[in-house]
C-alpha positions as CSV (number, residue, x, y, z in Angstrom):
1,X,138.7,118.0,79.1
2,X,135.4,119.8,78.5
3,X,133.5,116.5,78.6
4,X,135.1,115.7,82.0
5,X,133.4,119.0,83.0
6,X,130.2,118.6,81.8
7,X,129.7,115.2,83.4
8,X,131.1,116.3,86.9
9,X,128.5,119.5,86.8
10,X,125.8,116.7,86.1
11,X,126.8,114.4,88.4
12,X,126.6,117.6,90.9
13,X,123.3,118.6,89.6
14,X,121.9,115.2,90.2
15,X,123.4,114.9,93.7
16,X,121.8,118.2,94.3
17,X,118.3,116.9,92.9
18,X,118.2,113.7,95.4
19,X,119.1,114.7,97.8
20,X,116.0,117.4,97.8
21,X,113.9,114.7,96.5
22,X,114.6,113.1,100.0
23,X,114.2,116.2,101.4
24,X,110.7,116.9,100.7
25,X,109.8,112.9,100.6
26,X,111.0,113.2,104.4
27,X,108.6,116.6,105.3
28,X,106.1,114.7,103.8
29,X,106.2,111.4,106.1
30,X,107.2,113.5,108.8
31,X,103.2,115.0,108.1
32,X,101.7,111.4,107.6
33,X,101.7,111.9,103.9
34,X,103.0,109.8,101.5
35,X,106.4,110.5,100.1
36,X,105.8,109.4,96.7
37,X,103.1,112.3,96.5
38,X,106.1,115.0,96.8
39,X,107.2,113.8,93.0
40,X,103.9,114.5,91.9
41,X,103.7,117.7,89.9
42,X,100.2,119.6,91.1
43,X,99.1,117.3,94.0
44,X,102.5,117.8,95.8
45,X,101.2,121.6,95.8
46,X,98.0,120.2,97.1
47,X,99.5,117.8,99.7
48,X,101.7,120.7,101.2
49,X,98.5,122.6,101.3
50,X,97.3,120.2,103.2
51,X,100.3,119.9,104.9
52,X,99.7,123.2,105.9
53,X,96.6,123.2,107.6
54,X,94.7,125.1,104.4
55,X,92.3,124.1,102.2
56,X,92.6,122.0,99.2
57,X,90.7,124.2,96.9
58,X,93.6,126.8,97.9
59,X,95.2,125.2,94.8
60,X,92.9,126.8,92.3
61,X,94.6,129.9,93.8
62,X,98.1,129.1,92.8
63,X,97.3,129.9,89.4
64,X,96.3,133.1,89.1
65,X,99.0,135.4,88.8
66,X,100.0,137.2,92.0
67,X,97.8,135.6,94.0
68,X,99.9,132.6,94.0
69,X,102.5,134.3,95.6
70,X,100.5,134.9,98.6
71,X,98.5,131.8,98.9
72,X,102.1,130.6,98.7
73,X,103.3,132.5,101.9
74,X,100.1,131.2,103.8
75,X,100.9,128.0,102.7
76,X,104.6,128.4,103.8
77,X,104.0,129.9,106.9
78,X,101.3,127.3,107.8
79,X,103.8,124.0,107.3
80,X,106.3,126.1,109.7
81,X,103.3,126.8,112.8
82,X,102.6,123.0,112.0
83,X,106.2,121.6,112.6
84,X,106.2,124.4,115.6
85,X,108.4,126.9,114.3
86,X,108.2,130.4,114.5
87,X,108.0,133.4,112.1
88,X,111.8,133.7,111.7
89,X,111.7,129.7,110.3
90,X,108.9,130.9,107.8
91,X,111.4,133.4,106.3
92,X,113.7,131.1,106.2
93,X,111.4,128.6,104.4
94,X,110.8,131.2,101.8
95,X,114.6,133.7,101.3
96,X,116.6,129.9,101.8
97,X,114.7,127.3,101.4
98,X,117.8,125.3,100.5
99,X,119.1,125.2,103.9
100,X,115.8,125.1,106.2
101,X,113.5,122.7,104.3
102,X,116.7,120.2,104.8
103,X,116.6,121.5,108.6
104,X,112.6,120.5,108.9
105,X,113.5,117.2,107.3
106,X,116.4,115.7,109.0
107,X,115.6,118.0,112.0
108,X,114.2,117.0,115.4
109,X,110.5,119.2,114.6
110,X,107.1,117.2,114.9
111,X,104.3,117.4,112.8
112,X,101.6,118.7,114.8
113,X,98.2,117.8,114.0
114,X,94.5,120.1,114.9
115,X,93.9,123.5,114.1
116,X,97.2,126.4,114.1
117,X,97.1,128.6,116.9
């Protein structure tokens, strides 16, 4: 009975895990990146920089401690001006990411490309 358990819980877990794979493979096509670059530890950081609006080198900033966290908001609130959302959608990107990065992918928001405004 335990056994049954454990494998519905990872059969869950890996539902879960694809379908935020897709997730983030979508936000990234949506932005003219490639998909395949979301899976890639480091330079998915550096593509949603990018993403963004924000400089690459940004990504040296994600490792020092604290300062990650808001070179992280930047970044955060840069990919929600880019697919035109607003300041409540950044918050949502950040507290519930779960629901709204699902929302930018499957959603009906462009990319917009040139400078934020």
């Amino acid at each position: 009975m335990e056994n049954t358990n454990i494998i519905i819980i990872l059969i869950i877990q890996l539902i879960i895990v694809i379908f935020f794979i897709v997730t983030m493979w979508k936000v990234f096509t949506k932005a003219g990146k490639p998909g395949w670059g979301s899976l890639i530890p480091i330079y998915n950081v550096y593509l949603l920089l990018k993403i963004a609006g924000k400089p690459g080198w940004w990504l040296i900033l994600m490792f020092i401690p604290l300062v990650n966290f808001i070179i992280a908001v930047l970044a955060i609130s840069g990919i929600s001006k880019k697919f035109g959302k607003g300041t409540g959608f950044t918050l949502g990107l950040i507290f519930l990411p779960f629901i709204f990065y699902p929302i930018l992918a499957f959603g009906d928001a462009k990319y917009r490309t040139g400078p934020l405004l």
